[in-house]
Short mmCIF file of the C-alpha atoms (twelve columns), coordinates in Angstrom:
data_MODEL
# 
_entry.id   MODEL 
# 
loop_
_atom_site.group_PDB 
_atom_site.id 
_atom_site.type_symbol 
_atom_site.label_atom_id 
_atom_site.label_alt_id 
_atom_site.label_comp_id 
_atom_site.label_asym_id 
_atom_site.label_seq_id 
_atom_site.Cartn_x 
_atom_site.Cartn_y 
_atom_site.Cartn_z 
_atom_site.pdbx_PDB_model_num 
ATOM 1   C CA . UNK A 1   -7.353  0.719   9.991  1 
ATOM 2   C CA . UNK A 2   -10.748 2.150   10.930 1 
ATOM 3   C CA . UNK A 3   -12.294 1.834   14.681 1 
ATOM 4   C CA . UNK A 4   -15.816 2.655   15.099 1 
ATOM 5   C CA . UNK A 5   -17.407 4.290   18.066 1 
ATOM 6   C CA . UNK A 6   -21.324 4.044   18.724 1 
ATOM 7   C CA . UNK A 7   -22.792 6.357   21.454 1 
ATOM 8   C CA . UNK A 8   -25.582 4.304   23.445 1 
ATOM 9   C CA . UNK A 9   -26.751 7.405   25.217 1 
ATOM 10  C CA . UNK A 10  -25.850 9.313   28.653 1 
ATOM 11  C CA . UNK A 11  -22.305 7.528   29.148 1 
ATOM 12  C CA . UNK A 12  -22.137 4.231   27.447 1 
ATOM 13  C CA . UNK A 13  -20.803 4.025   24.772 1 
ATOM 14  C CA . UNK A 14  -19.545 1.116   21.905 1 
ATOM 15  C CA . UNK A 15  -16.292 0.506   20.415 1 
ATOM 16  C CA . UNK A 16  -15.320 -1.625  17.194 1 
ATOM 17  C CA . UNK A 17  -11.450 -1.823  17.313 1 
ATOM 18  C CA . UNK A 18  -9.687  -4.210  15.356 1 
ATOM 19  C CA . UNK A 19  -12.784 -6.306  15.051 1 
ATOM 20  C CA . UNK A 20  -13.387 -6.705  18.767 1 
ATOM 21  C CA . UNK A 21  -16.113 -5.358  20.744 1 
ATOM 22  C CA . UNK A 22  -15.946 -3.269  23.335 1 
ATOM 23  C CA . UNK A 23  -18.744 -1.675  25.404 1 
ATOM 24  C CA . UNK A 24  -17.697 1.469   27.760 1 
ATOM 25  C CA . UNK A 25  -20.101 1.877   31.187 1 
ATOM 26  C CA . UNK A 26  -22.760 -0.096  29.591 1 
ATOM 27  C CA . UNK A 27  -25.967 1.693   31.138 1 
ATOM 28  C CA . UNK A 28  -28.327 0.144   29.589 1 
ATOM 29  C CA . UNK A 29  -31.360 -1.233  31.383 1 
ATOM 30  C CA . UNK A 30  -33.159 1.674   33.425 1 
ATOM 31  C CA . UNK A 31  -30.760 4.592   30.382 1 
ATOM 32  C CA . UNK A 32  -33.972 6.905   29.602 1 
ATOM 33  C CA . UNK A 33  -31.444 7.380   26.352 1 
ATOM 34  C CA . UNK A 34  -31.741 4.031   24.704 1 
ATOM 35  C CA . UNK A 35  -33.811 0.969   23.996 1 
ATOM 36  C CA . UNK A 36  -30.623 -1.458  23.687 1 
ATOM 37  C CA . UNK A 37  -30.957 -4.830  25.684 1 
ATOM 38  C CA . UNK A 38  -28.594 -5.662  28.323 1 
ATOM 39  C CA . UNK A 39  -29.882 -9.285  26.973 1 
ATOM 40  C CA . UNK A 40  -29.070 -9.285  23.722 1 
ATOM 41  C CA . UNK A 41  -25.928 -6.763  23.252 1 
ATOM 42  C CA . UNK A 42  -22.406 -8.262  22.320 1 
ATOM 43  C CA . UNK A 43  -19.432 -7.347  23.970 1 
ATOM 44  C CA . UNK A 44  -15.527 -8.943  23.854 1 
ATOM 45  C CA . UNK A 45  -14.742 -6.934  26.537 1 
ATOM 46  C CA . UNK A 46  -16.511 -4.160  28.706 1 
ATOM 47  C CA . UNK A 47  -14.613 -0.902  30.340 1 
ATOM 48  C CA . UNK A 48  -15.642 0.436   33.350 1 
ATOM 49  C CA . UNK A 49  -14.767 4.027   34.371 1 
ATOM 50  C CA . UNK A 50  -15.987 4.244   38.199 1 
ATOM 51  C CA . UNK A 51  -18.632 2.150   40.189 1 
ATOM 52  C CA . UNK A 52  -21.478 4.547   40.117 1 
ATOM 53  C CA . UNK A 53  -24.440 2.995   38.792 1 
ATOM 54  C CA . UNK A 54  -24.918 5.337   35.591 1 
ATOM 55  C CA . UNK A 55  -21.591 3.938   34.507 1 
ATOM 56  C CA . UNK A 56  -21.158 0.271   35.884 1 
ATOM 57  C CA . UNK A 57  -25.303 0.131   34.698 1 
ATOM 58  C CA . UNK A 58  -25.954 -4.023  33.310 1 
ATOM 59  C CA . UNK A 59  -22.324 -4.833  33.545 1 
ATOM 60  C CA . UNK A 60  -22.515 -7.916  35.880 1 
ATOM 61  C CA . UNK A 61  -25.148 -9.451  33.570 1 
ATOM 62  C CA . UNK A 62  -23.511 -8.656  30.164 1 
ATOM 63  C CA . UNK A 63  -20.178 -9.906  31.255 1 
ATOM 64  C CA . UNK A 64  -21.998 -13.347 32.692 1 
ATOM 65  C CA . UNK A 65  -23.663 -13.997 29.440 1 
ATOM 66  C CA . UNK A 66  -21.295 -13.022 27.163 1 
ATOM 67  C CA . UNK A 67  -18.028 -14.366 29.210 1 
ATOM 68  C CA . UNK A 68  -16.529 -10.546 28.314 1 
ATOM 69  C CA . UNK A 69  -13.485 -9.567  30.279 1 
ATOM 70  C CA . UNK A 70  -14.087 -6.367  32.139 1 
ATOM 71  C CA . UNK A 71  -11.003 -3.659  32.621 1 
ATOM 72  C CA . UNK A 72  -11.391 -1.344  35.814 1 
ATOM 73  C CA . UNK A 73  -9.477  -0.421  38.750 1 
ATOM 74  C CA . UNK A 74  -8.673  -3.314  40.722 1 
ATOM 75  C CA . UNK A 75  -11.222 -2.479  43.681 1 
ATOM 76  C CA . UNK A 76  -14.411 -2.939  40.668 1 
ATOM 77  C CA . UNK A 77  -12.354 -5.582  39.662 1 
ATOM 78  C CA . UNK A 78  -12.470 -7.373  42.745 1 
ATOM 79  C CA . UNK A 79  -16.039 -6.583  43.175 1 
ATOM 80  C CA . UNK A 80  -17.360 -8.160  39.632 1 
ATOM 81  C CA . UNK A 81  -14.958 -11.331 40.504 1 
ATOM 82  C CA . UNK A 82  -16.767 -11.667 43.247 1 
ATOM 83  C CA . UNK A 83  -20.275 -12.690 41.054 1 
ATOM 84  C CA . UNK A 84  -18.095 -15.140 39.075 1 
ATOM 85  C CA . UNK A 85  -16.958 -11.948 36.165 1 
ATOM 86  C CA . UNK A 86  -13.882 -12.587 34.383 1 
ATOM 87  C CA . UNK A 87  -11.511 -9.274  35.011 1 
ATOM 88  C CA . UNK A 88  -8.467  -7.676  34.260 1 
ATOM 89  C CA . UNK A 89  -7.376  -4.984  36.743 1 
ATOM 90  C CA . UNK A 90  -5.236  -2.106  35.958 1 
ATOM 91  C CA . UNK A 91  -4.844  1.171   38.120 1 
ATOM 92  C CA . UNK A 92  -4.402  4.906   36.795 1 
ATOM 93  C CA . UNK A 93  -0.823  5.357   35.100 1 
ATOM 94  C CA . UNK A 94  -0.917  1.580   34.135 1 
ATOM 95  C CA . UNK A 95  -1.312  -0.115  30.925 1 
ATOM 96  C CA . UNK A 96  -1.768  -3.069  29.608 1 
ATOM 97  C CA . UNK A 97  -1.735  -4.684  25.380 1 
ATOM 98  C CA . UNK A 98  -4.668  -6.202  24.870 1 
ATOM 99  C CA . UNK A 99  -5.827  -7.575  21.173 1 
ATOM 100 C CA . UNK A 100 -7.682  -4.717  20.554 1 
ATOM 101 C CA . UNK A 101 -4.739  -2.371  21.333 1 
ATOM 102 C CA . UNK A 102 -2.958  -0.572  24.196 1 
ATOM 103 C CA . UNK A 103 -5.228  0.624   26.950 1 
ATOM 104 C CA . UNK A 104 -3.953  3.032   29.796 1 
ATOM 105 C CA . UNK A 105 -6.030  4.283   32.761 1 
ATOM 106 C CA . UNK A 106 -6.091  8.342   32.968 1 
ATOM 107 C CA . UNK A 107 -6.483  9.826   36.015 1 
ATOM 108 C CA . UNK A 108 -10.052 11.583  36.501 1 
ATOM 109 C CA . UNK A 109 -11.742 14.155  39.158 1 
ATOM 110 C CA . UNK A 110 -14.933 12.539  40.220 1 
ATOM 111 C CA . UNK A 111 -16.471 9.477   42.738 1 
ATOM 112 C CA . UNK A 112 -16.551 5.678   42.720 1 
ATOM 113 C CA . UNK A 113 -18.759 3.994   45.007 1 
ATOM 114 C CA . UNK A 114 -20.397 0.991   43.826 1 
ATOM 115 C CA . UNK A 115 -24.348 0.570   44.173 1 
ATOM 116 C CA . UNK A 116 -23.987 -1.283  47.142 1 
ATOM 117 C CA . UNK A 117 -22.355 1.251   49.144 1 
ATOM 118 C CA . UNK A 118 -18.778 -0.700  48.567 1 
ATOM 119 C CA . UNK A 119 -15.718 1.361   47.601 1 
ATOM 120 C CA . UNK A 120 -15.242 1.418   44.106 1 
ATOM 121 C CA . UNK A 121 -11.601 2.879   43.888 1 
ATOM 122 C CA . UNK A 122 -10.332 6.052   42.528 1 
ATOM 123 C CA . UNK A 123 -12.148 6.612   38.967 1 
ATOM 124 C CA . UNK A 124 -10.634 6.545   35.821 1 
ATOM 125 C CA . UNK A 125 -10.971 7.291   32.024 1 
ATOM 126 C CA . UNK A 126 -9.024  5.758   29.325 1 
ATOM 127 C CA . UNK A 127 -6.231  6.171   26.479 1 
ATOM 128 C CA . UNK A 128 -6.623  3.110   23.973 1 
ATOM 129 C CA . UNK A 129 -3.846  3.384   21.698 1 
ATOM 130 C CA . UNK A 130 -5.232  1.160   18.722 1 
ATOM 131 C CA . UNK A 131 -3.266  -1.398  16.539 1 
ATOM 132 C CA . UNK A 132 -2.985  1.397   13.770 1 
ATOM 133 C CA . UNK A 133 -1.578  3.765   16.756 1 
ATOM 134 C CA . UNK A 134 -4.824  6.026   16.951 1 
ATOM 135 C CA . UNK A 135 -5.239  7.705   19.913 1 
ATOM 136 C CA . UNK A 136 -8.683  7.398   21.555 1 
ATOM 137 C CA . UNK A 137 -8.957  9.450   24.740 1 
ATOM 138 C CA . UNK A 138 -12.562 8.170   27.160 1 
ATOM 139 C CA . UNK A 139 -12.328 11.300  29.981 1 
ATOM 140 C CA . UNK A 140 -15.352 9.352   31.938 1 
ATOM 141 C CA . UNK A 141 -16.986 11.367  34.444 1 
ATOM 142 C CA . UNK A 142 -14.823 13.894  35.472 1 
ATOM 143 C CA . UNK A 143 -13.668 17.548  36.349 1 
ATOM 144 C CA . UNK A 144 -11.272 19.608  34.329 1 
ATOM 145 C CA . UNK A 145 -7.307  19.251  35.520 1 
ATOM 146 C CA . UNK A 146 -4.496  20.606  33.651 1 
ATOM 147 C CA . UNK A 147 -2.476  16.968  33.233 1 
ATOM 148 C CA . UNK A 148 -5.074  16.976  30.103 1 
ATOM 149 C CA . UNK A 149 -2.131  19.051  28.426 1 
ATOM 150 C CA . UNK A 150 0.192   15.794  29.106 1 
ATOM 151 C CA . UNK A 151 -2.450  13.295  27.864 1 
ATOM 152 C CA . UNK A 152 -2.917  15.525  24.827 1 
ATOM 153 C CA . UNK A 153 0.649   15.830  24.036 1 
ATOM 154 C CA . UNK A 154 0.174   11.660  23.428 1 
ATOM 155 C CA . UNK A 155 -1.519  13.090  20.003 1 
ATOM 156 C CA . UNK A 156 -4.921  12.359  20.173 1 
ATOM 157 C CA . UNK A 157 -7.016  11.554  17.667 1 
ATOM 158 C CA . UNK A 158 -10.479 11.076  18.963 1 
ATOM 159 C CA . UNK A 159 -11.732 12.600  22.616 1 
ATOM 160 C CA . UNK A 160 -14.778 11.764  24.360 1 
ATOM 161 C CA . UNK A 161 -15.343 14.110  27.172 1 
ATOM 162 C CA . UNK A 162 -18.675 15.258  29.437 1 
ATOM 163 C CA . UNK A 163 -20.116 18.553  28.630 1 
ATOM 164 C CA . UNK A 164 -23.149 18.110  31.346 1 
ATOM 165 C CA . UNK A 165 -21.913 20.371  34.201 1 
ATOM 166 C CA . UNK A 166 -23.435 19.182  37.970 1 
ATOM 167 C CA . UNK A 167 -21.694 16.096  38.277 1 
ATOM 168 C CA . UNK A 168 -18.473 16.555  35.559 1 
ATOM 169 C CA . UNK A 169 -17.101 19.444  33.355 1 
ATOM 170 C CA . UNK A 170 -19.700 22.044  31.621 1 
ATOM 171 C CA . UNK A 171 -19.656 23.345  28.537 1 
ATOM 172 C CA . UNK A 172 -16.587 26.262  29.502 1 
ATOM 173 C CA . UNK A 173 -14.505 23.861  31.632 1 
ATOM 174 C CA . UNK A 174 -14.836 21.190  28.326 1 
ATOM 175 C CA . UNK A 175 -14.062 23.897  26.180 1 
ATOM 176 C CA . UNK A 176 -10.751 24.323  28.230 1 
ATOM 177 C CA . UNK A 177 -10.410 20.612  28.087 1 
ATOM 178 C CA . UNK A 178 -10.664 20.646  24.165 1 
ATOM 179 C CA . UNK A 179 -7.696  23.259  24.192 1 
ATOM 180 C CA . UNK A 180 -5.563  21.098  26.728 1 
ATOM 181 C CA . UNK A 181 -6.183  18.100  24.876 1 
ATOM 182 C CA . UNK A 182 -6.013  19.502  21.016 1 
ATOM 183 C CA . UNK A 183 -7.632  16.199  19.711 1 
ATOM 184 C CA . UNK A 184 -8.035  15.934  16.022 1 
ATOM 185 C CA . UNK A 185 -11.950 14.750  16.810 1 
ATOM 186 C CA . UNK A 186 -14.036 15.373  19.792 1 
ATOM 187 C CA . UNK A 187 -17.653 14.155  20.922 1 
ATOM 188 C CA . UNK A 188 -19.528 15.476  23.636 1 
ATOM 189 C CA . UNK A 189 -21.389 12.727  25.810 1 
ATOM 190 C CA . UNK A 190 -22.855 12.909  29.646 1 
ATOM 191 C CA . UNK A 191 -25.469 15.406  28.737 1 
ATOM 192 C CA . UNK A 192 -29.438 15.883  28.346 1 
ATOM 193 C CA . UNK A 193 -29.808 12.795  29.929 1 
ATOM 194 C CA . UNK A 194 -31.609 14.477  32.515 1 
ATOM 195 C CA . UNK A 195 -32.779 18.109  32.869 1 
ATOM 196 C CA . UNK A 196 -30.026 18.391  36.237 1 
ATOM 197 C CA . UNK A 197 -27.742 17.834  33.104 1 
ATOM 198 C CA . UNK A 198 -29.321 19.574  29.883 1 
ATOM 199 C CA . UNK A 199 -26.715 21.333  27.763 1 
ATOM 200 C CA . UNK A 200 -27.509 22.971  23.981 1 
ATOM 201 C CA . UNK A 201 -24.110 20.595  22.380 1 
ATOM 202 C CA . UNK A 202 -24.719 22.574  19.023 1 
ATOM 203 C CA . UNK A 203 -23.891 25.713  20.916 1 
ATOM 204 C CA . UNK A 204 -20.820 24.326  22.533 1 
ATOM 205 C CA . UNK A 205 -19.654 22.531  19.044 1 
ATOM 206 C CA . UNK A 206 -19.356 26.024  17.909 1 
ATOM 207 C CA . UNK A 207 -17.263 27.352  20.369 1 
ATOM 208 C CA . UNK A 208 -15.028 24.720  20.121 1 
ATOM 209 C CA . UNK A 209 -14.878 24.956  16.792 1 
ATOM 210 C CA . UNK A 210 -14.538 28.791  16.543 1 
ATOM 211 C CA . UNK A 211 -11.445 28.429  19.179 1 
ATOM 212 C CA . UNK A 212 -9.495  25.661  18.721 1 
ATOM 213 C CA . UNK A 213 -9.023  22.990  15.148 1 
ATOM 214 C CA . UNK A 214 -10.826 20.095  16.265 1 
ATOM 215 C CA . UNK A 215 -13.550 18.860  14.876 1 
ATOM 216 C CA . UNK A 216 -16.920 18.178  17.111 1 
ATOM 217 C CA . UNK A 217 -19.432 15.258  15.616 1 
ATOM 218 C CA . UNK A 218 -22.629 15.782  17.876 1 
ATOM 219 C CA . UNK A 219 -23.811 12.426  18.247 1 
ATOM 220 C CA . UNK A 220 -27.933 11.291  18.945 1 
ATOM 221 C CA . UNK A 221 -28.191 8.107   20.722 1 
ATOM 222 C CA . UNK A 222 -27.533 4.941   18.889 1 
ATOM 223 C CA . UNK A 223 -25.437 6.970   15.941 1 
ATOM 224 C CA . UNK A 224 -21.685 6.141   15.054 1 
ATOM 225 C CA . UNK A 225 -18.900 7.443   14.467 1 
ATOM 226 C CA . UNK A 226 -16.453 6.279   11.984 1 
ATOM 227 C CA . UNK A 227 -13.060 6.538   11.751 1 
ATOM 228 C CA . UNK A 228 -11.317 8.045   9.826  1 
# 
């Protein structure tokens, strides 16, 4: 069974699995990267890495019109219940079977305060284990640790980590991710977005490629990916 990733640009990213829709830090509105409508996307349900407001972006409005159920940590949780969001909280180590698949929160290295200053809870990524058992690892924003060895040895098939540098891993540290994680797939996202944050992928994909056997699909904003 195929899933389909879409990458919106910067962070936010879409996910067809099983037929549902999923939208990952939907960013949307003020995302220099994309022209996609906060008013108009579809979404079954909407992941949320960490509050910050690159990653948590048009969620409160998606989620209200579409009646999506969010998944984040259960301070963002609490948070988006607050303006009437339907949510499912989970915290890092936990998982949880939803129709779509089983979806664990990772542990990441980075911040989580929401726009208004509230605490937003440790950040996360995530490990959705589809209905066909494919492994899809979403790092989020974060730092290199060397627990991506254990999330690796779940057999991964497709990883989607930040090459950026400044705020997450550059393009060595997600190199050493790559080799940690040994996913069949990777993607590169969190980058160019801004010049604090301007990376050359094609010369990374080549690294990665010369030094370890996954394969690197270099997305533009608004392309898929289709698996397999």
């Amino acid at each position: 069974m195929a899933f389909e990733l879409t990458f919106i640009g910067h962070a936010a990213l879409g996910l067809v699995a099983d037929g549902y829709k999923l939208l990952i830090d939907p960013y949307l509105r003020n995302n220099p990267a994309t022209d996609l409508n906060p008013e108009t996307v579809e979404a079954d349900y909407i992941l949320v890495t960490h509050g910050h407001g690159d990653h948590i972006g048009d969620t409160v409005e998606i989620a209200q019109r579409t009646g999506a159920t969010v998944i984040a940590n259960a301070e963002i949780c609490t948070w988006l219940g607050q303006k009437g969001v339907k949510v499912h909280a989970q915290h890092i180590g936990g998982g949880f079977t939803y129709p779509f698949g089983y979806l664990k929160l990772t542990l990441a290295l980075h911040g989580s305060r929401l726009p208004d200053g509230s605490d937003g809870g440790n950040p996360a990524g995530f490990l959705l284990t589809t209905n066909a058992d494919e492994k899809v690892y979403l790092a989020g924003d974060t730092g290199l640790f060397g627990d991506m060895r254990l999330i690796g040895e779940e057999g991964i098939t497709l990883a989607v980590i930040p090459i950026g540098d400044n705020y997450t891993m550059g393009p060595a540290d997600a190199l050493r991710a790559v080799k940690l994680l040994s996913p069949e797939v990777v993607i590169p996202i969190h980058y160019n977005t801004f010049d604090l944050i301007a990376q050359d992928a094609e010369a990374w994909a080549e690294k990665v490629q010369a030094e370890t056997d996954a394969r690197v699909h270099i997305l533009a904003p608004g392309e898929r990916f289709v698996y397999p």
